[in-house]
C-alpha positions as CSV (number, residue, x, y, z in Angstrom):
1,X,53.0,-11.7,-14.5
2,X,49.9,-9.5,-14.9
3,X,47.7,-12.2,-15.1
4,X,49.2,-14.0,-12.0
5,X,49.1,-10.7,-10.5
6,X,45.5,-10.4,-10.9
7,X,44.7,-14.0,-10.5
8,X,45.8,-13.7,-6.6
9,X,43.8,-10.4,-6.2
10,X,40.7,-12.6,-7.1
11,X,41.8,-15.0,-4.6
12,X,42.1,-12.7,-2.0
13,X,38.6,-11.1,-3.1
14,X,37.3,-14.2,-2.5
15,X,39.0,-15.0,0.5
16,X,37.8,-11.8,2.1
17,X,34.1,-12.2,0.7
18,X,33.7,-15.5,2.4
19,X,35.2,-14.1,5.7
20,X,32.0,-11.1,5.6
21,X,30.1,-13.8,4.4
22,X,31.1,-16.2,7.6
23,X,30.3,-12.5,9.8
24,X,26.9,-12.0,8.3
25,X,25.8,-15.4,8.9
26,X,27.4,-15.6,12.7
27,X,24.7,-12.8,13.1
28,X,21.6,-14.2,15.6
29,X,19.3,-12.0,14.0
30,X,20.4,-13.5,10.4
31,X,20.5,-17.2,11.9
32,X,17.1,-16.4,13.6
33,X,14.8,-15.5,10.6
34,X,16.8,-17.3,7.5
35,X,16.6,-20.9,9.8
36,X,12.8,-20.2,9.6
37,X,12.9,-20.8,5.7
38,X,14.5,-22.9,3.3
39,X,18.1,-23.1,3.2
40,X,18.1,-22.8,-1.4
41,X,16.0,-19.5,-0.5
42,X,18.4,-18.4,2.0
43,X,21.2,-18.5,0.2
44,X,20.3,-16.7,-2.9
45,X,19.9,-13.3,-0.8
46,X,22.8,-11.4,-0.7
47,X,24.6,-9.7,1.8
48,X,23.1,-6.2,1.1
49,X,19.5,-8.0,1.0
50,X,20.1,-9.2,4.4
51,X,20.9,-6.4,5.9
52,X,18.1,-4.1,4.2
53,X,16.2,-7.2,5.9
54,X,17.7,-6.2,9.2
55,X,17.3,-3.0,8.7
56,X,14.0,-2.8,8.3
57,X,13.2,-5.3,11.4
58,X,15.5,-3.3,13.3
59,X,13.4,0.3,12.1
60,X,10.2,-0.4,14.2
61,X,9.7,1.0,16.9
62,X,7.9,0.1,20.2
63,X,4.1,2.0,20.0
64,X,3.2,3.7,22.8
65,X,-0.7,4.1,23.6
66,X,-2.3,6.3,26.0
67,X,-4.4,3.6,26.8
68,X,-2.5,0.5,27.5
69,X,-3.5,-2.3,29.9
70,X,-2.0,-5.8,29.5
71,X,-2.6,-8.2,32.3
72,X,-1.6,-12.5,32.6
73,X,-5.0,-14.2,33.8
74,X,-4.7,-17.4,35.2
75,X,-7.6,-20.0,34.6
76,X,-6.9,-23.4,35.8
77,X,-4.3,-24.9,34.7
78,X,-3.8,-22.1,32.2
79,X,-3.4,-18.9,32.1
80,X,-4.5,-16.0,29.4
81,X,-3.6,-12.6,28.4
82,X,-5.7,-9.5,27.8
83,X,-4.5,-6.8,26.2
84,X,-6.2,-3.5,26.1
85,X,-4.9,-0.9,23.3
86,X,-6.5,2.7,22.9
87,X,-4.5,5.5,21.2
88,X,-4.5,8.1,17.4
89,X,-4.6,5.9,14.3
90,X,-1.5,6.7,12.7
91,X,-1.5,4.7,9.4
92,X,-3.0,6.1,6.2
93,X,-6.7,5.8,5.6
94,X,-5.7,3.9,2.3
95,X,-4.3,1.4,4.6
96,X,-6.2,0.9,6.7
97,X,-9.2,0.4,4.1
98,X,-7.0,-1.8,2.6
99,X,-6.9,-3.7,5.7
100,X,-10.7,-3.9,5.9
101,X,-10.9,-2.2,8.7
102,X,-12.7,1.2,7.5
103,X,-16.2,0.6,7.9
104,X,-17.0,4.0,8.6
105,X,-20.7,4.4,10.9
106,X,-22.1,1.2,10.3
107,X,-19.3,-0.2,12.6
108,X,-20.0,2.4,15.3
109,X,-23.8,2.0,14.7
110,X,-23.3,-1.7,15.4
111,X,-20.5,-1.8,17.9
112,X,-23.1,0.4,19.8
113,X,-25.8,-1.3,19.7
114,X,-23.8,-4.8,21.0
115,X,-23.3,-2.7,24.4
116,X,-26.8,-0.8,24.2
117,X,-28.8,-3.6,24.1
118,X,-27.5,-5.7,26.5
119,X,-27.5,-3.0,29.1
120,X,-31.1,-1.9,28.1
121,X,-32.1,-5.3,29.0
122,X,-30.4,-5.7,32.3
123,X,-31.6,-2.3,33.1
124,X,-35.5,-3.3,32.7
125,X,-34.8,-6.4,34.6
126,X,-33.2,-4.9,37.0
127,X,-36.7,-2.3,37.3
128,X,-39.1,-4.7,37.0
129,X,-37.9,-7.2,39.4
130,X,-36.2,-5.1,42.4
């Protein structure tokens, strides 16, 4: 009796597992992401790996910048976007060296001179010929 007993608890176990299983898949942000890989991948995760997945997707947040300017250019038949950021950097420095983005002065040196010269020429041309 015991073992019958316990059989039919298994059962139900796995009655009710397939049930939270059916929920966690009916999810659209589940059926979103795991249809953009391979369905042997997808089904090795588990449901606690899915929602740390989701969880983590879901713990970003929208940046605000003080400087934002995002504006739809049309040209032609198409049209273009231009998008404008200026704000604090908020990652770590490691990361952002990581990233290749630290260059430290000889970016600034450069970046500088891209918008110095270019002026400095249209200035003298601008002198010598008005």
């Amino acid at each position: 009796m015991a073992l019958a007993e316990l059989d039919s608890r298994k059962r139900n176990s796995t009655d009710e597992s397939a049930g939270s299983k059916r929920k966690k898949d009916s999810d659209p942000f589940i059926k979103h992401y795991f249809s953009r890989i391979s369905p042997d991948v997808a089904a090795t995760f588990s449901d606690e790996q899915k929602h740390a997945i989701k969880q983590m997707f879901g713990a970003r947040e929208i940046a605000r910048h003080p400087v934002e300017f995002r504006r739809s250019i049309p040209f032609g038949r198409h049209r273009f976007y231009l998008i404008f950021l200026s704000g604090r950097e908020r990652r770590a420095f490691d990361r952002v060296k990581a990233e290749g983005q630290a260059t430290g002065y000889v970016a600034y040196a450069l970046a500088g001179a891209f918008w110095l010269v270019p002026s400095v020429a249209i200035a003298a041309l601008l002198y010598f010929f008005s």
